[in-house]
N, C-alpha and C positions, 0 to 999 in steps of 0.2 A: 516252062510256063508255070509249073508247078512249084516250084521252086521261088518264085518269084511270087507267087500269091502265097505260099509260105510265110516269105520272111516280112509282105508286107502284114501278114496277120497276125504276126510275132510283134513288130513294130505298133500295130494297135493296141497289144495287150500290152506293152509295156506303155504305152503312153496312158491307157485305163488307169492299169495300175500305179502310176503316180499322181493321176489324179485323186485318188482316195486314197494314199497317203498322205498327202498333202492336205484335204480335208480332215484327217484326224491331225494332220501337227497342228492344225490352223486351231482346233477344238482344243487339245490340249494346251497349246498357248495361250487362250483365253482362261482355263483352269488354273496355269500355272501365275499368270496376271489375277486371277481374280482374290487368289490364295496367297501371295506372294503378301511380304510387309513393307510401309510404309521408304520409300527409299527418295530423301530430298533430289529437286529439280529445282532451278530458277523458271521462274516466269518468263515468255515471252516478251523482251523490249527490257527487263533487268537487267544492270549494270551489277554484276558480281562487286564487284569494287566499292561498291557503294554500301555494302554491308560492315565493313572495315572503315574505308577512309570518312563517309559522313560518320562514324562513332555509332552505328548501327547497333557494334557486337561490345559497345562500352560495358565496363562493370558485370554484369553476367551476362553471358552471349549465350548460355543454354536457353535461358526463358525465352529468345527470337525463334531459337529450334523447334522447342516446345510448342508455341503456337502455330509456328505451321505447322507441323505436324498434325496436330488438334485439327486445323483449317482443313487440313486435306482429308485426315480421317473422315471429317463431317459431309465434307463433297464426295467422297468416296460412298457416304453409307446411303448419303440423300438420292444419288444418283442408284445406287443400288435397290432404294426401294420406289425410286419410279420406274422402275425396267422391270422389277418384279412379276408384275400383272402380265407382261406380254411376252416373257421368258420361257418359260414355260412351252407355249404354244409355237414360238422360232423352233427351237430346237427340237421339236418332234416333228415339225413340216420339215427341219432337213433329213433327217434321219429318217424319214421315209420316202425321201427322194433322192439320198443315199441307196436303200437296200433296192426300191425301184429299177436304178441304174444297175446296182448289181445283177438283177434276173437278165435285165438286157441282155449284158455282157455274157453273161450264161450259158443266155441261145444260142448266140451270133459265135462263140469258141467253144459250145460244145462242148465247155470244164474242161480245155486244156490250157492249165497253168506252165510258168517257167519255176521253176523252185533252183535255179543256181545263184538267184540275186539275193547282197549278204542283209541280214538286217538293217535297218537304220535306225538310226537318232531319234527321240521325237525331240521336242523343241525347235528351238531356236540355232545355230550354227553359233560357238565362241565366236567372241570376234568381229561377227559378222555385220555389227552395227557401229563399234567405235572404233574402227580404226581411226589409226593419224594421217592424217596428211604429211607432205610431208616437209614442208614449210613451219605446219607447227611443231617437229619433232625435229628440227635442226634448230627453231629457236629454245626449243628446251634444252637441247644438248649446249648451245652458246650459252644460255643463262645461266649453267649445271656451270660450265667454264669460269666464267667469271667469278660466280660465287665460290670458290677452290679458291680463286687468286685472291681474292680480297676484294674486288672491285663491285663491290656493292650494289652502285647507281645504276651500270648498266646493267646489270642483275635483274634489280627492280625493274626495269624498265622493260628490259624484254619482256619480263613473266607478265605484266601486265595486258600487254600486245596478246603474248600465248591465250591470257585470262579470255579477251574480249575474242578472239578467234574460237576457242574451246572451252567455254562458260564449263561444262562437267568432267574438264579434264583434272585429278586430285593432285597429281603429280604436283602439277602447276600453285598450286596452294602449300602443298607440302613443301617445297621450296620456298616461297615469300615467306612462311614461317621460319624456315630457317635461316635465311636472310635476317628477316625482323628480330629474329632470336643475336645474331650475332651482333647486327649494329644496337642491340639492346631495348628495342621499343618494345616493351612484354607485352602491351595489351593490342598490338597488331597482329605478334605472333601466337597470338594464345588465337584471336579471331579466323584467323588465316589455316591453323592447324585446325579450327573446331568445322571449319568447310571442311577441307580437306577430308576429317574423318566420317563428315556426314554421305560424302559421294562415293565415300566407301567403306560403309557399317559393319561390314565383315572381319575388318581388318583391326584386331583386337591393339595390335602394336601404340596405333594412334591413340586409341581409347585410352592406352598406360602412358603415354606422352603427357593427355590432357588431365589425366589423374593427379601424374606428380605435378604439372602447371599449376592445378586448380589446389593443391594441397599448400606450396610453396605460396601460396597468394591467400591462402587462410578462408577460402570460398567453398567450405564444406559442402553445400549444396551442390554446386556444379561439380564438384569430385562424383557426388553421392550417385549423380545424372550418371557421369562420363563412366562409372562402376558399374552399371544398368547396362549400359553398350556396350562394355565390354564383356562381362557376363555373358549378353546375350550373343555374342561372336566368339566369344571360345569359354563355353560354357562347362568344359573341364578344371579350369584356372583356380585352384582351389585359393590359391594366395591373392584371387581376387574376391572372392568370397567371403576370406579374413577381414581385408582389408572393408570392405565393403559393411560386414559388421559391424566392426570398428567406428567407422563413419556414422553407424546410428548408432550407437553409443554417446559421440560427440552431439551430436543430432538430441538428444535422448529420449530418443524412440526407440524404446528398450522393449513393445512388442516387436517390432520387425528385426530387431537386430538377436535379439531369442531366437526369430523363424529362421534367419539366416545362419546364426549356431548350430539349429538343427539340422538344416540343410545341410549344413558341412559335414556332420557326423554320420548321418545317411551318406553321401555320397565319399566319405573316408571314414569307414567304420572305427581305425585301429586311433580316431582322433578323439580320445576321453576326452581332453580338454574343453572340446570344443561344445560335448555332450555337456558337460557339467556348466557353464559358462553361459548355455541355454537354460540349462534348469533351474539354476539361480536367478536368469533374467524371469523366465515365466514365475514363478516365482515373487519378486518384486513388481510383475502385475499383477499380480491379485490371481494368476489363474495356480492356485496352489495342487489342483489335482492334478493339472498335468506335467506339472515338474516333478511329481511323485511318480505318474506314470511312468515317463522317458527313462527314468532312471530302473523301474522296475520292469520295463521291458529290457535293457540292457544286461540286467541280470538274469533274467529268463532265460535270452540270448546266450546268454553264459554260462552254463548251468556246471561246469566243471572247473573255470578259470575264471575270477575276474579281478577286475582292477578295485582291490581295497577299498581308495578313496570316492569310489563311485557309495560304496558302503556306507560310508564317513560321513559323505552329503546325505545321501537318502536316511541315516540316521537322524544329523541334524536337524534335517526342514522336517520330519516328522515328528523330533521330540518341539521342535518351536511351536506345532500344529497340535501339540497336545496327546500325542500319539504314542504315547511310552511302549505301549504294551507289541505294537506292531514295531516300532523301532526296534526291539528288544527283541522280536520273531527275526528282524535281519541280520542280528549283528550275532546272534546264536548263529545263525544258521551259515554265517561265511565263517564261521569258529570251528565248523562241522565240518564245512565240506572244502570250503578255498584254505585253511587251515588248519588240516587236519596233519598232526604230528609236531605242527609246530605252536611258537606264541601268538597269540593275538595280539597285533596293536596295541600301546598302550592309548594312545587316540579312541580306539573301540573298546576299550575297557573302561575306561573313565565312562565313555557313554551308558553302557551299560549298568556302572553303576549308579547313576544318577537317573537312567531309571528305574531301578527299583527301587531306587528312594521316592519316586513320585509314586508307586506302586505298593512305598508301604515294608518292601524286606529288608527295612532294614540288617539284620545280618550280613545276607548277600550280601550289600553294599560294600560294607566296610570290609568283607575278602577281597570284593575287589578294589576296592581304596590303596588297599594295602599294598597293591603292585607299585603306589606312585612313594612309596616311603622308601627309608633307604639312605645308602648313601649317593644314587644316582638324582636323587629331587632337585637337585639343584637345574637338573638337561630339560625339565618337564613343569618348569616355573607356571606356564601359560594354564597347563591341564590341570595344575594341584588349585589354580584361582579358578578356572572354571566349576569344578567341583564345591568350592568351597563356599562361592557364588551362589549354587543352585542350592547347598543347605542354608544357604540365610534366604532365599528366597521360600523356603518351605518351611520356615522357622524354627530350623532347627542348630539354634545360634550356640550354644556349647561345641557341637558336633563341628560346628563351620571354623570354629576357633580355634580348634590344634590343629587345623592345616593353614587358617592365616599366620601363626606363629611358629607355624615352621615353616614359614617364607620369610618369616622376619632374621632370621640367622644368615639367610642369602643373598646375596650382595645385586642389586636389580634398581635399576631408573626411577622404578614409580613405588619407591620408600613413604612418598607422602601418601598416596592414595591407599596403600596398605594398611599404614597406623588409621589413617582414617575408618579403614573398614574394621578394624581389630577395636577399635571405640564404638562401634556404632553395636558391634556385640556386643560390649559390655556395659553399655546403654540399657540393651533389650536384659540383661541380665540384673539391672538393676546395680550395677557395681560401678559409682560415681567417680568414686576417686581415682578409680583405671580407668573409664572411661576421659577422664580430663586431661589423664595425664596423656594419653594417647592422641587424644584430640591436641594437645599443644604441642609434641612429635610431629602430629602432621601438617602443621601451622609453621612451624620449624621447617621444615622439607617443601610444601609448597603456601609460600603465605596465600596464594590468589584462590584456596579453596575456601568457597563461600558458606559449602554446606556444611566443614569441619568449624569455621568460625561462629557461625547464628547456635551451631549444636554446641559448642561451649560459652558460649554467650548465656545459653540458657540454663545450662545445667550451675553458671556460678550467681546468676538467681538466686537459682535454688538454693543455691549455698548461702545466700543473702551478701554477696560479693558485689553488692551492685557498681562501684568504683572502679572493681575490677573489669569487669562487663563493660561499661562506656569507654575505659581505654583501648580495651581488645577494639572497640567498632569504630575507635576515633580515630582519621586518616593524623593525625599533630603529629605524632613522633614519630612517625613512617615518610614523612614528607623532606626528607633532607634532599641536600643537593645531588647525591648522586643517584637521585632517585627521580628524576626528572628525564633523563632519556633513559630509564629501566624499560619504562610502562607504555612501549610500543602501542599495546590494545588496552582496552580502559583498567582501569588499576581498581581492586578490588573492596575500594573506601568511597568509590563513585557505583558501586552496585548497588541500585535499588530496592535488595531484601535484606541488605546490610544497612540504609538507610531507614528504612521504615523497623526494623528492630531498633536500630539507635533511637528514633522519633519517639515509641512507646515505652524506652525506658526515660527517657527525660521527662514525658505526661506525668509515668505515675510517679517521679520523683517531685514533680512541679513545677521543671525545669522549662518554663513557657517560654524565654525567649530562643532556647538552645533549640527547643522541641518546632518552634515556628522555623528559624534557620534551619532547621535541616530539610526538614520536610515542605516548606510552602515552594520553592524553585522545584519543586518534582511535582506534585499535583498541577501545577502552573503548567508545564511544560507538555504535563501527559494531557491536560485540558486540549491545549491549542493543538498539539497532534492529531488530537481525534476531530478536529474541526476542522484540518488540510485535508483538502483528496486524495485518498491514498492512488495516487498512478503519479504517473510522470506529465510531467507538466511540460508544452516548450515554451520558451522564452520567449521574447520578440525579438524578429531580426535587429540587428543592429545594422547603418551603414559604415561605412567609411568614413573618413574627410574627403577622403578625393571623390567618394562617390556623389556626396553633398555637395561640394564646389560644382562638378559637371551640372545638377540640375536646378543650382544658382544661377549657370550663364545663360540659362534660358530667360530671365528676367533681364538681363543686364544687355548694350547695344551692342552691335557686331563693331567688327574691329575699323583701323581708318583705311584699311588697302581695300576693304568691299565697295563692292559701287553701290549698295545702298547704304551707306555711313550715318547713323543715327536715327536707325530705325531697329526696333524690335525684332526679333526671328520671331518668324511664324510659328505658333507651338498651339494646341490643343489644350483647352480647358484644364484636363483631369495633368498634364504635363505643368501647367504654371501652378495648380495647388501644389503639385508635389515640390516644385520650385517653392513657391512659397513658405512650403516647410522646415523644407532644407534650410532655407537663410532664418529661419527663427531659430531653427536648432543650432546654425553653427553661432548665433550671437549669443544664446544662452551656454554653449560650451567655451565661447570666451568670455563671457562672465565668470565662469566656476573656475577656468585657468585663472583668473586675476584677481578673483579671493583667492583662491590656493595660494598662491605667486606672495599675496600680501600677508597672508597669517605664517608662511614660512614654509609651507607643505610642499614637497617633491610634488613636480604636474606629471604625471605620466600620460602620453598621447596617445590616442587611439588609432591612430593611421595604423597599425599591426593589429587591429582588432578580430577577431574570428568573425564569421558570415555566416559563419553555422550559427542557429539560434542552441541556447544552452538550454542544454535539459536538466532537470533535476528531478528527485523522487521525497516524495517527503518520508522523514524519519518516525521509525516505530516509538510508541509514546513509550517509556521508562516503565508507566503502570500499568499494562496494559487490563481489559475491563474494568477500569477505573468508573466508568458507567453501571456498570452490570455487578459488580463485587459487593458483596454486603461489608466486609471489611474496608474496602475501598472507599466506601460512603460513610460509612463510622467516621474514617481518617478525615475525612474530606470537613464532615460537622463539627469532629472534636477540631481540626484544624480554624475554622471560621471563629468557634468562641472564644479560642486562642487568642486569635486575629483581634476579636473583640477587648477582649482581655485587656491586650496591650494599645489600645485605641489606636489599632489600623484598618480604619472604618472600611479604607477604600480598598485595601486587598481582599478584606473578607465580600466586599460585596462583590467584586470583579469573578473573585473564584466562586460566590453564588451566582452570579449570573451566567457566568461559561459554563457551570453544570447544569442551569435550567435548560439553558437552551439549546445544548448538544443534548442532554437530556431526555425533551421533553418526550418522546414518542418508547422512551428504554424505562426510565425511572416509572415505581408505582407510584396511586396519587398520597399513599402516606408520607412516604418521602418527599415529593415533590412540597406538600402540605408544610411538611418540617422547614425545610430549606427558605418557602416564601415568611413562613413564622420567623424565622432566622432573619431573613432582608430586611423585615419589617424593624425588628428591635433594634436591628444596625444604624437604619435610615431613621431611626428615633434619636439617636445618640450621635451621628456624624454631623457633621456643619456644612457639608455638602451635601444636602439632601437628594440632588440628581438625580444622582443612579437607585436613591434609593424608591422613587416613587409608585416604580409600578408592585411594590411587597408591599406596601400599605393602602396600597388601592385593593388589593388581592386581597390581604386580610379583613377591610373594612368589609369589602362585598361576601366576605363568610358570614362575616358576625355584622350586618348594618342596622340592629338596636342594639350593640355594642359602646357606651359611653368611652370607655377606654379606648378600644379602637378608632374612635371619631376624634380621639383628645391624641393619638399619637397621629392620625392623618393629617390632622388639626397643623400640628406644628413643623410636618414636614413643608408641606404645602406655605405656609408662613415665611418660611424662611428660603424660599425661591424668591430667583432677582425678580425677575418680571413675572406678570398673568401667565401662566402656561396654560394653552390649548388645552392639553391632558386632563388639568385638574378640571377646565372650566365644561367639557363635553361630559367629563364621569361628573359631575355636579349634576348639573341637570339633566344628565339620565337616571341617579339617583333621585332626585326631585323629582319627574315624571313614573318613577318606579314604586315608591316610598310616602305615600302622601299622608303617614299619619305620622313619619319618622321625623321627630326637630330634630335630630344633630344637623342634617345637613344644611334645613333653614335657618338656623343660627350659622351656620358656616357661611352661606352665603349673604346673610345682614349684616357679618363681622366685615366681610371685605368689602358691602357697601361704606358701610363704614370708616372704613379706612380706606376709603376712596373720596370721601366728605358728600356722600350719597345720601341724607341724612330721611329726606322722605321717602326713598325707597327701603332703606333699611328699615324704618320707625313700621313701616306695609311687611316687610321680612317677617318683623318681632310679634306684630300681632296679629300674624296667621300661625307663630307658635304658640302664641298667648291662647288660643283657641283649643289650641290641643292640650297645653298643659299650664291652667290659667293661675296655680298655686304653688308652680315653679316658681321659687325666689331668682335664682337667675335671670327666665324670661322677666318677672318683673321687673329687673334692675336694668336690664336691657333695654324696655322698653321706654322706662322713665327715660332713661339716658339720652337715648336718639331722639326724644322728643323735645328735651332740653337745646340741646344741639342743632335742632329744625330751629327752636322759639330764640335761638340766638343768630341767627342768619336773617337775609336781608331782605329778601324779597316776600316774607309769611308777614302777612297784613294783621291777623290776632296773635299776637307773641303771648301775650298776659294769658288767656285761655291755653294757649298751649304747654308753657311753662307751669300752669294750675296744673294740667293733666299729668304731667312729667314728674310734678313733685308728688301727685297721688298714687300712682305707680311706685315712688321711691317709700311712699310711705306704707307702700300695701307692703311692698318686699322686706319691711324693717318690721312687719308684724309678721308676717312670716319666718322672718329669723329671730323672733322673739327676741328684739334689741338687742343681738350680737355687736360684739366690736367690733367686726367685719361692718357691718348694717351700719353701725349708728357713722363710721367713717365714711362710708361714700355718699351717708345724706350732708355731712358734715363740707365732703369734697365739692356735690350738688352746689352746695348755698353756698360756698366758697366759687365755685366757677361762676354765679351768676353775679356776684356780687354782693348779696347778704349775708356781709362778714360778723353782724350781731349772733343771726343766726347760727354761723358758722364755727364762732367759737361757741357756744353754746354744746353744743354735739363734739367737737374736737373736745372740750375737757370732759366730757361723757367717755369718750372713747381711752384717755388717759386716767380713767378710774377704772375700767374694766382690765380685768387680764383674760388672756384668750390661752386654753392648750391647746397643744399642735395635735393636727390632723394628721391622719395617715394621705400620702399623694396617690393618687389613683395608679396602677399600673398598666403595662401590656397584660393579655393574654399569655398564659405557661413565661412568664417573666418569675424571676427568684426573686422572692422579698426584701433580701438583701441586696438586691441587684445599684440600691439607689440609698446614700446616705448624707443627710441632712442635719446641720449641728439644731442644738434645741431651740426652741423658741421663732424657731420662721413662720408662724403663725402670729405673731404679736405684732400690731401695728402700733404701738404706743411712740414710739420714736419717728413713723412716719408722719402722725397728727400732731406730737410737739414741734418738729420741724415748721410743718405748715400754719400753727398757730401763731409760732414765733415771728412770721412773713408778717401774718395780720398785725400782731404786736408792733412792731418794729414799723411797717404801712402807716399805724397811728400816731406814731411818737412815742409810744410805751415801752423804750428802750430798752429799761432794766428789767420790765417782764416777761421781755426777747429774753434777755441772758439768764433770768432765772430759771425759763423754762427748757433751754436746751442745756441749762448745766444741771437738771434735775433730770432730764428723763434721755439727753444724748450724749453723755460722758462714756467716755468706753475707760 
């Protein structure tokens, strides 16, 4: 009996005690889940297949990964802080109804435990949740078959079955990849393998499948992804780490591919390269202290052995950083200790001595200069130019010169770039005639140096060579034929500081047409650049033909086999415009086939046309701040006057207007002031006055009691076809502005005027007559229009008003103190009305007087000589013998006709 209540109490304590076992697995697999990372599932009622065959995982299938993942992280965390609040309070009500149960158990055994039972597991059992069935593991072994044999189809087909039975089986993926790899559909098997590796993140192998996939396919990014998971699955992989580097590099994301250099050298010490390849990248970001750091922590690290060229760098980036005197503590100090018996580097000699040449000893230097001399210079070509480099950079151009020329004895690729530097010292040395001859050595060796051609362009100036100089910069006798597939990339007569040095030697020669040739297609050019948006632009799609035809037959009737025959297809508004489109366009593209067809032209068809719309980027302008440059702007006005110069009204004003108006917001207003001064005198002088009307609206509105500038508005405005809006709105906002100013009421009486306006004009003339009532002009004005009212048809007093007209002519002929000007238009007066007694009277008055010429009024900063006039254009004697000779000849006075035009109109 005892015996039996024993073993049944042994039987309780072991069933206890797997009860609180199992309580703790159950706790720690909620740890272990809570802890665990991210590891892809399909959804519930998801068709796996569906991720591949609808084109799910098309073109990058990481970014599908990516966001679930994101989606579930987010459900994970949302979920994680609604359960927060009552977390807490679960898990202390179990655990005290855990230890609860323990006292129980306590009592009731009396603390007798079994201690022969072996520890356990916690978790979860391997296994214990995926196994196979085993239906799906005999279609995998069948499919594993076929695919061996070649038999593709039913390959596929089984695994698909596997798929839909065992959605998180990878095997099963892992295979239709391989399949889709063999019958060659890459973007199946690339999809197919990137499941596969998500159902099992662990397994690094995949991760390098999809790396080379994604690398062979040129899809850096999804490499850059598939290197992250792998990484993160066998995070020893140092050759993934490289590589992964690498990829931000191409990427160029040169902070993260630094951190992963670093990373590598920490996790493989004995890898310098890897060290140095970061500290050049930190480095090239900007972070210069810590690429000095890494490097000086390695040497710390090594305080009895290290690797020289760790030296070399931290040399370098410290003397770039200005740092001589610490560079110089490092490269002593590995001379000390990591080279002690033996040479130093000639690499760290050179450094050193070119720091204390920054440092001023000289002596020092040149001992050690002197290790690169010799008969070994020739092994050490790269370090004798560095060196030589850093004395002409410190001006110290004597000093730099016997080590450029003793490069010149050694036989090396870049001959030309030498002579050029061995000139440009004796340049600084003042020694012309070495310097040219070197500069044409290195013109000799590479003709496409631009800065060895402008620096002898200039120095045979100065020699007053100036014929020489225009040849040197003129592409004419470099242009032969086999010089036409030389010049791969642009040939060095179409370079922009070789053109504008050509342009300024032909200015100061005088050479205005050569000087406009050269230079107005480059200002031109850099103009409309700076007025394209600098980004990429797309195109608009283009269709097809065939695509055009399809949404033609929506307008057009179904065929005769339908059984509604001669009825329209049912189509949607927004479908018959696009219809409608389409058949305008394909009639206008046969049009442009049958002019091509008839002028001779090849039709090349667009049915092969690309869908992709075309991108393009606009091109950087040749001058660049052509806005912003003071020489630039100089170029741009000496070039307009030029323009001027040679009466091409309409390029000078096109390229003033393209710099007003890209312009306006960069340019100051003295400039801008200049430029509209410039429009104006242009728009004075061209016969299209167009373009030129808003510089002479500008200039009037500076200066508007300006006589001149109302006389150059004057004539712009004149010589427009029709009324222009422009002129007529600035009119009378000047008239509502200006109410004591006649120019512009004369302006506007003239074009009543010459509109046969005659009583509003005559109302014009004497609201100026008001203002300036001893102006001979207004008076002559005013007579005139009244004249010209009293000869019209519907003024009931002509006689009174003609009285008034000739009192005005007669006020303005005492005002001009009976000029020949005066005595003629009274003369012209009585000749228009008809009192030709009169009229000759005054016409042989005006053939007694002689007149001298006047000066003509000018623009504003116009050159006096700007405008030449033969003598005598002030004399009207030959206009009033002309007219007298009408009257003559009117009366029968034939031979008075002839004596008076062979006396005063004989040339």
């Amino acid at each position: 009996m005892e015996r039996v209540v024993e073993e049944v109490g042994v039987a309780e304590e072991e069933e206890q005690e797997q009860f609180f076992e199992d309580e703790e697995d159950d706790l720690h697999d909620e740890d272990d889940e809570e802890g665990e990372e991210y590891i892809f599932r399909f959804k519930e009622g998801v068709n796996p297949l569906d991720f591949v065959e609808d084109n799910a995982l098309s073109g990058q299938p990481y970014k599908q990964f990516e966001r679930l993942e994101y989606e579930a992280l987010a459900e994970k965390k949302r979920k994680a802080l609604a359960d927060s609040h009552c977390e807490g309070s679960t898990k202390k009500a179990r655990v005290e109804d855990v230890s609860e149960m323990e006292e129980i158990m306590k009592a009731m055994n009396y603390g007798v435990r079994r201690k022969s039972r072996e520890p356990k597991r916690r978790g979860r059992q391997k296994g214990s949740k995926n196994k196979l069935n085993r239906d799906v593991a005999r279609k995998l072994g069948e499919a594993t078959l076929h695919f061996a044999h070649g038999h593709y189809e039913e390959a596929i087909s089984l695994l698909h079955q596997v798929v839909l039975q065992a959605p998180h089986l990878p095997d099963a993926y892992h295979t239709l990849g391989l399949v889709y790899s063999a019958v060659g559909d890459a973007d199946k098997a690339l999809g197919f393998y990137m499941l596969a590796a998500h159902l099992v993140p662990k397994d690094s192998s995949l991760w390098k499948k999809l790396i080379s996939c994604s690398i062979e396919k040129g899809d850096i990014h999804q490499a850059n992804y598939c290197l992250s998971k792998a990484i993160i699955a066998d995070p020893k992989d140092i050759h993934l780490r490289l590589l992964r580097a690498s990829v931000y590099l191409d990427l160029r994301d040169y902070q993260k591919a630094a951190e992963s250099y670093y990373q590598i050298h920490q996790l493989c010490p004995e890898n310098v390269d890897a060290l140095k390849t970061g500290a050049k990248l930190f480095k090239r970001c900007g972070q210069l202290e810590r690429s000095i750091d890494i490097l000086e922590n390695y040497l710390d690290d090594h305080p009895n052995e290290a690797d020289l060229s760790v030296v070399d760098l931290l040399a370098s980036i410290l003397m770039e950083a200005n740092k001589h005197s610490k560079a110089l503590q490092h490269i002593e100090h590995a001379m000390s200790v990591y080279c002690s018996g033996n040479e130093l580097p000639l690499n760290l000699t050179s450094k050193a001595g070119i720091c204390h040449v920054h440092l001023g000893n000289m002596q020092k230097a040149e001992i050690l200069f002197g290790a690169l001399e010799g008969e070994g210079a020739h092994h050490h070509t790269e370090l004798i130019t560095k060196v030589a480099d850093s004395l002409v950079n410190l001006g110290h151009h004597s000093f730099a010169l016997k080590y450029y020329l003793m490069l010149e004895g050694i036989n090396c690729n870049d001959k030309g770039w030498l002579y050029s530097k061995i000139a440009h010292c004796y340049l600084s040395l003042k020694e012309r005639l070495q310097a040219i001859m070197f500069f044409q050595k290195a013109l000799e060796s590479v003709p496409g140096n631009i800065d060895a051609r402008l620096n002898l362009a200039s120095l045979l100036l100065e020699e007053s060579k100036d014929d020489e100089a225009i040849a040197l910069l003129s592409p004419a006798k470099y242009l032969g034929p086999s010089d036409q597939h030389l010049h791969k990339s642009k040939p060095w007569w179409l370079n922009e500081k070789v053109k504008v040095k050509l342009c300024q030697i032909y200015r100061a020669k005088g050479m205005l047409e050569d000087f406009v040739d050269t230079i107005f297609p480059l200002v031109r050019e850099s103009l409309y650049c700076c007025e394209c948006p600098k980004k990429k632009v797309k195109g608009k799609k283009r269709l097809k033909k065939s695509e055009l035809h399809k949404r033609v037959e929506v307008l057009s009737t179904s065929g005769t086999d339908n059984l509604f025959h001669g009825f329209k297809p049912v189509a949607s508004t927004a479908d018959r415009v696009k219809a409608s489109r389409a058949k305008k366009l394909l009639q206008k593209k046969e049009e442009q086939k049958a002019k091509a067809l008839a002028a001779g032209v090849d039709w090349e068809s667009e049915d092969d046309s690309d869908d992709e719309p075309v991108m393009w980027e606009r091109k950087e302008a040749p001058l660049p701040n052509i806005l912003k440059d003071d020489e630039h702007h100089l170029l741009i006005v000496n070039l307009c006057k030029a323009l001027a110069t040679l009466e091409r009204y309409s390029n000078a004003l096109e390229i003033i207007s393209l710099t007003l108006r890209l312009g306006n917001s960069i340019l100051p207003p003295e400039k801008k002031e200049e430029l509209r001064i410039l429009g104006a005198q242009l728009a004075y002088k061209t016969t299209e006055p167009k373009h030129g009307f808003d510089y002479v609206k500008y200039n009037v509105s500076q200066h508007p009691y300006s006589i001149a500038a109302w006389n150059c508005y004057y004539k712009v405005i004149s010589r427009l076809e029709n009324r222009d809006t422009r002129h007529c709105k600035f009119l009378q906002s000047m008239l509502g502005k200006l109410k004591d100013c006649v120019p512009p009421i004369l302006i506007s009486a003239h074009q009543l005027t010459m509109a046969s306006h005659h009583q509003d004009a005559a109302r014009k003339y004497l609201e100026a007559y008001k203002l300036l009532p001893e102006s001979p002009l207004i008076n002559l004005c005013v007579g005139t229009a009244l004249i010209n009212l009293a000869l019209g048809f519907r003024l009931q007093n002509k006689h009174q008003c003609l009285a008034q007209g000739l009192a005005f002519l007669y006020n303005y002929l005492r005002l001009c103190k009976s000029s020949q000007e005066a005595l003629y238009n009274v003369a012209r007066a009585y000749h228009h009305v008809g009192l030709v007694t009169l009229a000759t009277s005054y016409y042989e008055k005006v053939l007694a007087t002689r007149e001298k010429d006047y000066p003509i009024p000018k623009f504003p900063n116009e050159s006096p000589n700007a405008q030449h006039q033969s003598s005598g254009y002030c004399d009207l004697r030959r206009e009033a013998a002309h007219n007298l000779h009408l009257i003559y000849k009117k009366s029968g006075a034939h031979d008075l006709a002839r004596q008076v035009l062979r006396d005063h109109c004989t040339f």
